[in-house]
N, C-alpha and C positions, 0 to 999 in steps of 0.2 A: 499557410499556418492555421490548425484548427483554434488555438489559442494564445492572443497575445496581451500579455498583462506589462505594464510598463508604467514603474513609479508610483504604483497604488498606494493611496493612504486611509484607514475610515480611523474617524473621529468621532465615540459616542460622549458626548460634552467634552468636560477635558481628557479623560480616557483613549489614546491610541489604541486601536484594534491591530492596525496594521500600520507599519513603520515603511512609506517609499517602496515595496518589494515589485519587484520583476521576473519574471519567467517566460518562458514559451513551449508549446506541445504540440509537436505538428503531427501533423494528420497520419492516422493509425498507429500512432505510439500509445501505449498503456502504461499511466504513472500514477503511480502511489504516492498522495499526498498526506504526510504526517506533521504528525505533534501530539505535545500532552495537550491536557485540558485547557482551554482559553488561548493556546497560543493561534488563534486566528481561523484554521481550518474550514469551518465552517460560512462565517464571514466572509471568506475569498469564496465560496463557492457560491454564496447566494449574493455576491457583486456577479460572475458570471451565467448566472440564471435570471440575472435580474430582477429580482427580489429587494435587492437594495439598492443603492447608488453607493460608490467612492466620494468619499470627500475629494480627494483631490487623484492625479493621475488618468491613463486609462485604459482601458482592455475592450479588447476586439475579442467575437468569438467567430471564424469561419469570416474573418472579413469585415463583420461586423459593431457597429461601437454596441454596448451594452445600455448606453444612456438614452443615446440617437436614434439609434434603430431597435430597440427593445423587442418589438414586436415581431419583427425577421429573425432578431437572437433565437427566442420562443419557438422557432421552426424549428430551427437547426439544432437544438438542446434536448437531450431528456433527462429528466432528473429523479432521482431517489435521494429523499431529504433522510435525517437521520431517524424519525420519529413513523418513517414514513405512513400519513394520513389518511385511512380508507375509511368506504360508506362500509362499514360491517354487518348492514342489516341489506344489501345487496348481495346479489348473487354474483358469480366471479365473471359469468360471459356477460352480463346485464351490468356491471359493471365498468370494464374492458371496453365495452359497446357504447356506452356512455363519456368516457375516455377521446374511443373514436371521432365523434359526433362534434366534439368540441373541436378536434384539431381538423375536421372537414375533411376526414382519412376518406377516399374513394372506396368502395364497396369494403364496407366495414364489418361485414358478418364472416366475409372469407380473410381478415385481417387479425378479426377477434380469434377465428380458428388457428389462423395460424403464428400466434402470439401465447397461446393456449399449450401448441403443441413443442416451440420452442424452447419456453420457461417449464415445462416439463408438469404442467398442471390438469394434465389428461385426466389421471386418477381422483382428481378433486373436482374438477369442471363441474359440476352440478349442485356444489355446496354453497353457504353462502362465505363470504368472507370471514365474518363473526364465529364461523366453525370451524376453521383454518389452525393449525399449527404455526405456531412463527417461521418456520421454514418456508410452507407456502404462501404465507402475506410477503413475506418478502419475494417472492417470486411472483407475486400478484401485482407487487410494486415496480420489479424490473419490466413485467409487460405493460403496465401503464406507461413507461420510462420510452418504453421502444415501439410503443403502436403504431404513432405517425411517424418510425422511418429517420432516425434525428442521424447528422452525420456526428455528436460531441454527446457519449454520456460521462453525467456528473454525479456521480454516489456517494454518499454522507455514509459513512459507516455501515455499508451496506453486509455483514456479517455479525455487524453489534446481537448478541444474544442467543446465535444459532450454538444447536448441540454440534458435537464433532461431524455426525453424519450430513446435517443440513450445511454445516458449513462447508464439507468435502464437495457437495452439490452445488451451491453455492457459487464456489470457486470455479469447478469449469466451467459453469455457466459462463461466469464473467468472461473467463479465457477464452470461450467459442465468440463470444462478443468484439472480443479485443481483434480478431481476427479480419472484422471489418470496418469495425469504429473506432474514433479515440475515444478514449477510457482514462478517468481521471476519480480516484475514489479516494479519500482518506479513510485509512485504520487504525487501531492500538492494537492491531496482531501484526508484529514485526512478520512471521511466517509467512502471512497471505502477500504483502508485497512482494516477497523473495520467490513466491510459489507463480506469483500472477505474472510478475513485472520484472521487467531489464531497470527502469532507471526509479528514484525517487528524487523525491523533495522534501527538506525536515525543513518544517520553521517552528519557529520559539520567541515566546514572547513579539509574535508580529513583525519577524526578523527571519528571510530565508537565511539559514545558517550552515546548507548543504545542498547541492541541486546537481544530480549527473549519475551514470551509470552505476550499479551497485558494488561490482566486483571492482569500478574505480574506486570508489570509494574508499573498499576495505583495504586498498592500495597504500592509495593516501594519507588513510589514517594509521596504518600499521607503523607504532612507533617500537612496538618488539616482535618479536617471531617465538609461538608458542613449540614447543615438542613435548608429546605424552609419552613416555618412554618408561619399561618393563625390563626389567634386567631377572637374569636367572638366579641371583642370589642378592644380598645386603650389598647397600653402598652406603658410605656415607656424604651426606651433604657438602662435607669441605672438600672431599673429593670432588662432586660434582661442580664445584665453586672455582677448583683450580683452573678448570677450565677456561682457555682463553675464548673469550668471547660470550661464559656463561652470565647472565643476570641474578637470576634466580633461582632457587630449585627447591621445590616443594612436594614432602611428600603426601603419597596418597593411598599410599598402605598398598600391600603384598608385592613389596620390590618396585614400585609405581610409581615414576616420577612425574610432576609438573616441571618442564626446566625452557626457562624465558630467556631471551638472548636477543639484542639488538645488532646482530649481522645481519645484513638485506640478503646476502646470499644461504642456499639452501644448507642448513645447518647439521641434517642430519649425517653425512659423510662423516664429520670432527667428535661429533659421538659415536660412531663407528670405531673410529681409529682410536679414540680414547679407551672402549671398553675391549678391544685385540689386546692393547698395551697390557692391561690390566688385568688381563685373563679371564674377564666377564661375556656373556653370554648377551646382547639382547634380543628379547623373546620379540616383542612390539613396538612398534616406532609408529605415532603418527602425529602430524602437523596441524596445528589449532588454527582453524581461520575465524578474522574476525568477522561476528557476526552483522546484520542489520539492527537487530537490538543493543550489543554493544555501540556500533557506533551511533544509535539512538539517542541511548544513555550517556554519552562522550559531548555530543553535541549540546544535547537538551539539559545535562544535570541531572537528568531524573534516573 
């Protein structure tokens, strides 16, 4: 297991950060860790980088306690904080080299190159940091993350600020990454989990409040079944209300319904059969799944 957390609590005075939570992420899973603002996120990543201690409970990374073994954690981790921290008045190889040096990386100048050429900082390599785009600090930050080789990276917001393009970059970046290491990032772009990752994690208020695959999820949570449905001429509402099994029906201008329905089974066949009955036409049918952001929003309140 690359990551096991069990019954974690932090305690800033009387303040709870984190309420007893538990999880685990084994080795080469990539999981999107969410929440809004203050609900923990942060906290839980810098107890596994070792940055801070738990009040109480405890977490192993690769085996390792976080408390006890700190220093072997440190091997095995690479981390991108949210802020993430560079000398900007360095150059990026003299940097990255610097980086090396610390973690006692074996032939460090053909590491720095090839940490240069992964994080796709070719085109910049000669600049110094401080003349960088947010795009490539942040890709400046994933190569500090991955120099020494770690088997667990840990990303704080690691797309916080990018435009669409850097974030597009961004993102496969992560993905190529995902393919060898585990991957453990919190975001507020519901997208990027769904684009990166199979499973998530929402906690709230210092409380996991959902943990497991994403498409389980929207499973689970579906307490209606949505249909976008287009008919070729006028209907009205109480029509579409007769409907056995109909919820709701909302329209949405040019013949364009929103129509909600709490039957688990696939609903569209009964508006089929309704609009034959009826002499109507429909032009479009399709089925609303729910999102990772609705069930975000479900979960969290926000």
């Amino acid at each position: 297991m690359s990551i096991l957390v069990q019954e974690v609590s932090k305690l800033y005075g009387r303040q709870k950060v984190l309420d007893n939570i538990s999880f685990e992420i084994a080795k080469g899973e990539v999981v999107g860790f969410l929440g809004p603002n203050g609900a923990g996120k942060t906290t839980m990543m810098k107890i596994l980088t070792c940055y801070i201690p738990q009040t109480s409970g405890s977490a192993l990374v690769c085996d390792k306690d976080v408390v006890d073994l700190s220093v072997e954690v440190r091997r095995k981790v690479g981390y991108l904080p949210e802020n993430n921290p560079l000398y900007v008045d360095m150059y990026i190889k003299e940097y990255l080299g610097f980086i090396a040096n610390i973690h006692k990386v074996s032939k460090p100048k053909e590491r720095v190159l090839e940490m240069v050429e992964m994080t796709g900082l070719l085109p910049e390599q000669n600049k110094k940091i401080g003349a960088l785009s947010k795009g490539y600090r942040q890709r400046v930050g994933l190569a500090q993350a991955l120099i020494h080789d770690p088997e667990v990276l840990i990303l704080d917001e690691p797309t916080s600020g990018l435009d669409p393009m850097q974030l597009e970059e961004v993102r496969n970046l992560i993905k190529s990454i995902g393919k060898e290491k585990t991957v453990m990032f919190s975001t507020h772009i519901m997208q990027e989990v769904e684009a990166i990752c199979d499973r998530a994690i929402i906690i709230n208020k210092g409380v996991i409040v959902a943990d497991g695959k994403i498409d389980e999820m929207q499973r689970s949570l579906k307490k209606s079944q949505g249909l976008t449905v287009e008919f070729d001429r006028e209907v009205e509402v109480e029509d579409l209300l007769s409907i056995d099994g109909v919820l709701n029906a909302f329209s949405k201008g040019d013949n364009t319904w929103k129509i909600e329905t709490n039957i688990n089974e696939d609903f569209r066949p009964q508006i089929f059969k309704w609009a034959v009955e009826n002499e109507i036409t429909v032009l479009t049918m399709s089925k609303e799944e729910k999102s990772l952001e609705d069930i975000f929003k479900e979960l969290t309140g926000n």
